[in-house]
C-alpha positions in Angstrom: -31.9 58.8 -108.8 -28.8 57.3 -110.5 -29.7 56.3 -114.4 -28.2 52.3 -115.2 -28.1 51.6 -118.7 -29.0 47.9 -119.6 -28.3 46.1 -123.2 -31.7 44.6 -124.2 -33.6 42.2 -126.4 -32.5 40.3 -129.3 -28.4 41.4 -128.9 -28.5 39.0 -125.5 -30.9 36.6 -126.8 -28.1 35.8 -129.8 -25.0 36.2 -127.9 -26.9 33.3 -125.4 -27.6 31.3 -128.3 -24.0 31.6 -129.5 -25.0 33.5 -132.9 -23.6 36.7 -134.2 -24.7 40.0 -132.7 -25.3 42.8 -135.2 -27.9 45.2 -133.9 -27.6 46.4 -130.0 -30.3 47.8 -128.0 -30.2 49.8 -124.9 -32.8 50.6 -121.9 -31.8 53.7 -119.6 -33.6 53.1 -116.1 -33.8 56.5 -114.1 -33.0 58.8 -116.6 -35.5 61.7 -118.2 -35.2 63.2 -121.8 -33.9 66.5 -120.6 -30.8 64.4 -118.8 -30.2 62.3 -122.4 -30.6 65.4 -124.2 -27.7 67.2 -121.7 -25.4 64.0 -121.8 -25.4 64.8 -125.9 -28.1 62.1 -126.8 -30.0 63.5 -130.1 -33.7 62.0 -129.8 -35.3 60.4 -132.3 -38.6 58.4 -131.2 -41.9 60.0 -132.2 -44.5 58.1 -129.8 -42.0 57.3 -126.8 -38.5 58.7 -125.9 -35.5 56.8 -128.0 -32.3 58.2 -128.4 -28.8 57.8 -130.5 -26.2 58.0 -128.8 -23.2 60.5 -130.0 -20.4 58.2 -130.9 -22.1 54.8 -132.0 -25.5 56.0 -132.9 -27.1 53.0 -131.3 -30.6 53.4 -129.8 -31.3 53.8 -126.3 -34.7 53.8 -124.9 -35.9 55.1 -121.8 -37.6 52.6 -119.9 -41.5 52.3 -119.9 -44.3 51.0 -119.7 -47.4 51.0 -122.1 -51.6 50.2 -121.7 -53.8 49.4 -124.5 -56.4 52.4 -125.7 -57.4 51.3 -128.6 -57.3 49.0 -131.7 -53.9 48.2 -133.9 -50.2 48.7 -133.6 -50.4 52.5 -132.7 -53.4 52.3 -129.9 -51.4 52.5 -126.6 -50.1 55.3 -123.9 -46.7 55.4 -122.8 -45.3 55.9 -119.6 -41.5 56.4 -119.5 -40.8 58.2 -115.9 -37.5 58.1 -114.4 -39.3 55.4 -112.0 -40.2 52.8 -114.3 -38.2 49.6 -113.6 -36.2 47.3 -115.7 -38.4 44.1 -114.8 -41.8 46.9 -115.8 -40.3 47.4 -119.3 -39.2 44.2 -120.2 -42.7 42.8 -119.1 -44.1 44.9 -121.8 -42.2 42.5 -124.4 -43.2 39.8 -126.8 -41.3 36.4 -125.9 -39.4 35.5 -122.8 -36.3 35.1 -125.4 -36.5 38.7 -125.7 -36.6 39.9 -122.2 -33.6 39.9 -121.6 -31.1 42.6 -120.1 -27.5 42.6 -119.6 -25.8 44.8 -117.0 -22.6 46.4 -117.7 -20.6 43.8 -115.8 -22.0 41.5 -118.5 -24.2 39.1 -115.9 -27.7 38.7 -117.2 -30.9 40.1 -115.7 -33.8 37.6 -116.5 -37.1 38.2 -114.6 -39.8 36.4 -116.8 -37.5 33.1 -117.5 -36.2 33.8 -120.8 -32.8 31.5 -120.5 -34.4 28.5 -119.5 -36.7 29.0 -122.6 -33.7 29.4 -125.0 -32.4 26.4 -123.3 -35.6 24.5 -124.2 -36.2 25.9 -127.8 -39.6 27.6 -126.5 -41.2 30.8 -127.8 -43.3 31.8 -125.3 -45.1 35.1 -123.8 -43.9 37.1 -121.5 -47.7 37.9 -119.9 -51.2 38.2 -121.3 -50.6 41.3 -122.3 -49.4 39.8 -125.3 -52.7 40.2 -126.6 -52.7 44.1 -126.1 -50.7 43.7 -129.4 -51.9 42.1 -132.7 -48.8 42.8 -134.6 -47.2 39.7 -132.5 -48.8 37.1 -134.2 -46.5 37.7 -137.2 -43.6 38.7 -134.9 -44.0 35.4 -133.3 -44.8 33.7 -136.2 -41.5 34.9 -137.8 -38.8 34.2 -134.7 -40.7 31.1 -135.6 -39.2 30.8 -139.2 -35.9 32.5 -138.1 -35.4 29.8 -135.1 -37.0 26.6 -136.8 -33.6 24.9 -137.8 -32.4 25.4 -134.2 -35.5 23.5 -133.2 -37.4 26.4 -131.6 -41.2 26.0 -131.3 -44.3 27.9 -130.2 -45.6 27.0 -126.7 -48.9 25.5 -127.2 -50.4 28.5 -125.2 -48.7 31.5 -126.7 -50.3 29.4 -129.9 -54.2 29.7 -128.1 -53.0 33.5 -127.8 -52.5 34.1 -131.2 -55.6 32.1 -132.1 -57.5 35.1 -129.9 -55.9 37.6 -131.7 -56.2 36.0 -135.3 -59.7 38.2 -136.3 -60.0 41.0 -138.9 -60.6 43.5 -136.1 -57.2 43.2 -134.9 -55.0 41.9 -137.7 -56.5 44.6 -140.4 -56.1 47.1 -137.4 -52.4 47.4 -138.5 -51.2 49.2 -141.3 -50.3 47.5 -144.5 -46.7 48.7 -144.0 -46.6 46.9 -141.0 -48.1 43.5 -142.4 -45.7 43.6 -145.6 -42.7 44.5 -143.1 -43.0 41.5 -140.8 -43.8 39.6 -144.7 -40.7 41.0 -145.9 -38.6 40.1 -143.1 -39.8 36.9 -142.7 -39.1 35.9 -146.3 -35.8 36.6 -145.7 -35.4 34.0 -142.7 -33.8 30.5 -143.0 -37.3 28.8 -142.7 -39.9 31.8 -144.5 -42.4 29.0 -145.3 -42.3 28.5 -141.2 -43.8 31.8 -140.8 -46.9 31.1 -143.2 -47.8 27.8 -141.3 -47.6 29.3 -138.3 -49.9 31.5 -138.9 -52.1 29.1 -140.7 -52.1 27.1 -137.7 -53.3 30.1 -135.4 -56.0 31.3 -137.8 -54.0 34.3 -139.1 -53.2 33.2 -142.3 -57.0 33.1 -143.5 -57.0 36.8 -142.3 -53.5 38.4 -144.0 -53.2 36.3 -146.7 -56.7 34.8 -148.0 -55.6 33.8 -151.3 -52.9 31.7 -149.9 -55.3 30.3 -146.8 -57.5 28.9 -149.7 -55.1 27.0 -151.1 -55.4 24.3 -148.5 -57.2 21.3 -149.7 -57.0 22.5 -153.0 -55.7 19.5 -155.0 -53.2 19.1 -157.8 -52.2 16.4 -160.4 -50.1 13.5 -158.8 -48.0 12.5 -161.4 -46.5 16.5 -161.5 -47.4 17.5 -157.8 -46.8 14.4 -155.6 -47.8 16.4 -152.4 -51.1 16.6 -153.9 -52.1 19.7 -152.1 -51.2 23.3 -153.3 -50.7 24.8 -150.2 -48.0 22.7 -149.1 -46.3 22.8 -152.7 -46.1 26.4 -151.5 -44.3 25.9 -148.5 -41.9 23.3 -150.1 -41.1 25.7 -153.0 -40.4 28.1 -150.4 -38.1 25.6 -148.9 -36.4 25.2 -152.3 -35.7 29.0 -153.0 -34.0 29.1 -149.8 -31.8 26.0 -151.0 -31.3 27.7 -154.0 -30.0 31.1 -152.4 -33.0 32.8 -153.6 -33.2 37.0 -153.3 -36.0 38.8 -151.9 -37.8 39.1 -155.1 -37.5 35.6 -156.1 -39.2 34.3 -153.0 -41.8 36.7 -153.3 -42.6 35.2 -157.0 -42.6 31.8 -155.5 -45.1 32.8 -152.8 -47.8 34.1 -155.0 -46.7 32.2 -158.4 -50.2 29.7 -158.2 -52.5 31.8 -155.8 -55.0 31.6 -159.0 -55.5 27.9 -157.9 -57.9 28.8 -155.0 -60.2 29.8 -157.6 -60.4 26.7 -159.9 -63.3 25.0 -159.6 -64.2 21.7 -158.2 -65.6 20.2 -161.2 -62.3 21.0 -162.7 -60.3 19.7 -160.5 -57.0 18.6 -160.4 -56.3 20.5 -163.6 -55.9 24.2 -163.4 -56.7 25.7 -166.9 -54.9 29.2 -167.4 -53.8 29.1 -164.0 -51.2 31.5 -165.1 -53.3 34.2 -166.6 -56.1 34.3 -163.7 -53.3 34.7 -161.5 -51.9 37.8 -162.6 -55.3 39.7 -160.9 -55.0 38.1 -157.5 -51.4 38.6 -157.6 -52.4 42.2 -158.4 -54.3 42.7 -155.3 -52.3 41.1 -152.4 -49.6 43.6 -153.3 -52.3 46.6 -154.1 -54.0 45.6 -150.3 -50.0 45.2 -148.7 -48.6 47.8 -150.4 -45.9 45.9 -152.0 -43.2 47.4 -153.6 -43.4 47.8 -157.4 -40.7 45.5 -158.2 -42.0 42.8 -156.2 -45.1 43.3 -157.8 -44.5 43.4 -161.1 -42.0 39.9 -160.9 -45.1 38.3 -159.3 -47.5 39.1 -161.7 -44.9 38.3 -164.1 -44.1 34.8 -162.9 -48.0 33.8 -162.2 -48.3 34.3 -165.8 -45.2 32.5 -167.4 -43.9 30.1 -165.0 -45.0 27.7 -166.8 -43.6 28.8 -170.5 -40.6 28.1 -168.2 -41.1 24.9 -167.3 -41.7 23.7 -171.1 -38.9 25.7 -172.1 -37.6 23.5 -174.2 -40.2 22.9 -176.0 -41.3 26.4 -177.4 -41.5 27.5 -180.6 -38.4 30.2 -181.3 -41.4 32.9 -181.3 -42.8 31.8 -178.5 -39.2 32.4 -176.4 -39.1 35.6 -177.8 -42.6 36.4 -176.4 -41.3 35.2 -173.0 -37.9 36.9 -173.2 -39.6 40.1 -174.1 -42.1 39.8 -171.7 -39.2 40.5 -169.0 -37.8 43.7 -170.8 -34.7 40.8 -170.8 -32.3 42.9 -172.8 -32.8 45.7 -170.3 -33.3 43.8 -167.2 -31.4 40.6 -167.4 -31.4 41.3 -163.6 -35.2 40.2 -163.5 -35.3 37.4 -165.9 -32.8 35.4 -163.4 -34.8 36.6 -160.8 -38.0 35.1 -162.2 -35.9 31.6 -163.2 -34.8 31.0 -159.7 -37.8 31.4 -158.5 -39.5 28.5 -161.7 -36.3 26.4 -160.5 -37.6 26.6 -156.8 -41.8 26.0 -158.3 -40.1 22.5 -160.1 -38.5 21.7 -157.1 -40.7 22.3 -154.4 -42.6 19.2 -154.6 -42.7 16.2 -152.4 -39.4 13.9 -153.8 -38.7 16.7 -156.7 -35.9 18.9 -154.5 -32.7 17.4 -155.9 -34.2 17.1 -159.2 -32.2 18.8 -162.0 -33.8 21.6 -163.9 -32.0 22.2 -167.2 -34.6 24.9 -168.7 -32.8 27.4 -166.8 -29.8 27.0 -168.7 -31.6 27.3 -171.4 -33.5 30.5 -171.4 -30.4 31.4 -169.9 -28.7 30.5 -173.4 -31.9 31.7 -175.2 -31.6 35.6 -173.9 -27.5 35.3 -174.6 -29.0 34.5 -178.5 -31.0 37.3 -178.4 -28.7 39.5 -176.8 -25.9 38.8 -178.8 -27.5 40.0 -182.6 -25.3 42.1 -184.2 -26.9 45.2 -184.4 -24.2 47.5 -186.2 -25.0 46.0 -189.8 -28.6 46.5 -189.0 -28.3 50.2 -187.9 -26.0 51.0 -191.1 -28.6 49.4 -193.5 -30.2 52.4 -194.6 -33.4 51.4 -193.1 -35.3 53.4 -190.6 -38.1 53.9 -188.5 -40.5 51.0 -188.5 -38.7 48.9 -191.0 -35.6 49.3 -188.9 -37.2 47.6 -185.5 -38.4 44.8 -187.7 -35.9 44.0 -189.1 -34.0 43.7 -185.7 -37.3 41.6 -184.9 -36.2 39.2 -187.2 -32.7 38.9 -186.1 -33.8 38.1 -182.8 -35.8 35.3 -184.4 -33.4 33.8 -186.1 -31.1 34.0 -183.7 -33.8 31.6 -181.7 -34.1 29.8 -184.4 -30.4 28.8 -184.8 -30.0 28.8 -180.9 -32.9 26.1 -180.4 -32.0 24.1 -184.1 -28.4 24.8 -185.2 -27.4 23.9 -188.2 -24.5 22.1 -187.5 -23.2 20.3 -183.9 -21.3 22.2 -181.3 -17.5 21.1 -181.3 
């Protein structure tokens, strides 16, 4: 049998939607891993046969099909003999969008109806053996946030699909590295608060992410929160870190920044008294049961617990700022500390009518570490004093410098 390589998945999905291409896939129909290995193909896949290629070291995949044994991400056989069609192995794929294949002559091969789907901004199964997978209800749920502003939505029955596959015996079947990587990536989408109502429409949300899930319904004060409801300041801050160019990290603090409110009270409610320092522990364990990465981690907990110091910025006391300054390791880690202020400029403006609202603290706690920063620590070091009395003393500098940063003595020029 004569092999025929076919360019797959998302490369001819973007090329037919007229957006860049930057990762390409191949599917070798016909073809066995002794004949990739011969043709100078160095394999590389673990449970099924992938291969580089020599020159471009772009994967190519033997076609194949799989069957559901078992619970989770990892619980299927693969068959990937030289028989195995094209039309078999894309069947085996998510959404329609993504089985597509592309001959070498460039015309497309589209068996489950994949362009009339782009063409109608539809996510939609391929077969019902969508639901031999669990991990798709966040792979879904993210082409979701990654296609929202090109109008893309979930078919309504994909939607019931998800809904089947939304229970703890299949979502907490996958590892935690899987659940955080399909978080991850769909943080970094155009739409990332897209991802978390789609799954909080299909059920999955309660599941993955409880201490956002209880959220909903959980009201706030008007006169600050407009929206009302905590959840959806959430997804609006989200909205407003993207507007904001937000990194990785930043978006991550705005995701978790009020998850303590789930646990206030209802006698108590709308107020949320030391919100901030309850959150810090349920911060703490969505990133413990994800397996976040430290850095993430340690910005969240950060920003549950002094988002708001940020928010009154400018009304703390000069040893108060250095409290918060030194909180973030500042001097160190100035990286961090803008980190954490886009993400308390995204928390101000994620609110119903707040998004264009200026947000001036972040200027200055911006000016405040500069103050601190800048002490002249020469004369301090050649003082004679040592030890102890040396780090208060440069303490005290940093104080003052505060001091004269929040109340100078005399107007700026």
């Amino acid at each position: 049998m004569t092999h025929e390589i076919f360019l797959v998945g998302g490369a001819v999905r973007d090329a037919a939607l007229g957006l860049p291409v930057h990762d390409r896939d191949w599917v070798v129909v016909g073809s066995t891993p002794a004949q990739m290995k011969a043709a100078g193909f160095r394999a590389v896949g673990k449970d099924f046969p992938v291969f580089l290629h020599p020159q471009t070291q772009e994967e190519y995949a033997l076609a194949r099909t799989e069957r559901k044994v078992g619970h989770g991400y990892h619980g299927f056989t693969f068959n990937a003999a030289p028989d195995v069609t094209l039309e078999q192995d894309l069947a085996r794929r998510d959404l329609t969008i993504n089985a597509l294949a592309q001959r070498a002559d460039g015309t497309v091969v589209d068996p489950y109806g994949g362009l009339e789907d782009l063409r109608n901004r539809v996510l939609r199964h391929v077969s019902d053996a969508f639901v031999e997978d669990p991990l798709r209800v966040l792979r879904v749920a993210r082409f979701a946030a990654r296609f929202h502003r090109l109008g893309f939505t979930v078919a309504p029955e994909t939607l019931a699909l998800m809904r089947s596959l939304s229970c703890p015996e299949e979502l907490l079947a996958l590892s935690a590295e899987r659940l955080w990587q399909e978080t991850r990536s769909a943080l970094g989408e155009a739409d990332p608060q897209v991802f978390f109502e789609v799954l909080e429409q299909c059920g999955a949300l309660a599941v993955v992410f409880p201490e956002l899930a209880c959220l909903r319904g959980v009201p706030q004060p008007a006169q600050h929160h407009p929206e009302i409801d905590t959840l959806t300041h959430q997804y609006l801050a989200l909205k407003a870190a993207v507007a904001l160019d937000a990194p990785l990290e930043a978006r991550f603090a705005v995701l978790v920044h009020d998850l303590s409110k789930g646990a206030t009270r209802e006698a108590d409610w709308p107020r949320h008294i030391a919100h901030e320092r309850r959150g810090v522990a349920r911060v703490k364990a969505l990133c413990e049961r994800l397996k976040v990465p430290s850095a993430l981690r340690e910005l969240g907990m950060l920003t549950a617990e002094w988002h708001t110091h940020s928010h009154r910025a400018l009304e703390l006391r000069p040893d108060t700022l250095w409290k918060l300054l030194r909180a973030f390791d500042v001097l160190r880690r100035p990286e961090r500390f803008e980190q954490f202020l886009l993400a308390c400029e995204a928390d101000a403006r994620g609110r119903e009518g707040f998004a264009e609202r200026p947000y001036p603290q972040a200027d200055y706690l911006r000016g405040a570490a500069r103050a601190a920063r800048d002490v002249d620590l020469d004369a301090l070091t050649h003082s004679g004093l040592e030890g102890r009395a040396l780090g208060a003393a440069i303490e005290q500098a940093r104080l003052d410098a505060l001091a004269q940063y929040k109340h100078p003595s005399s107007p700026a020029p």
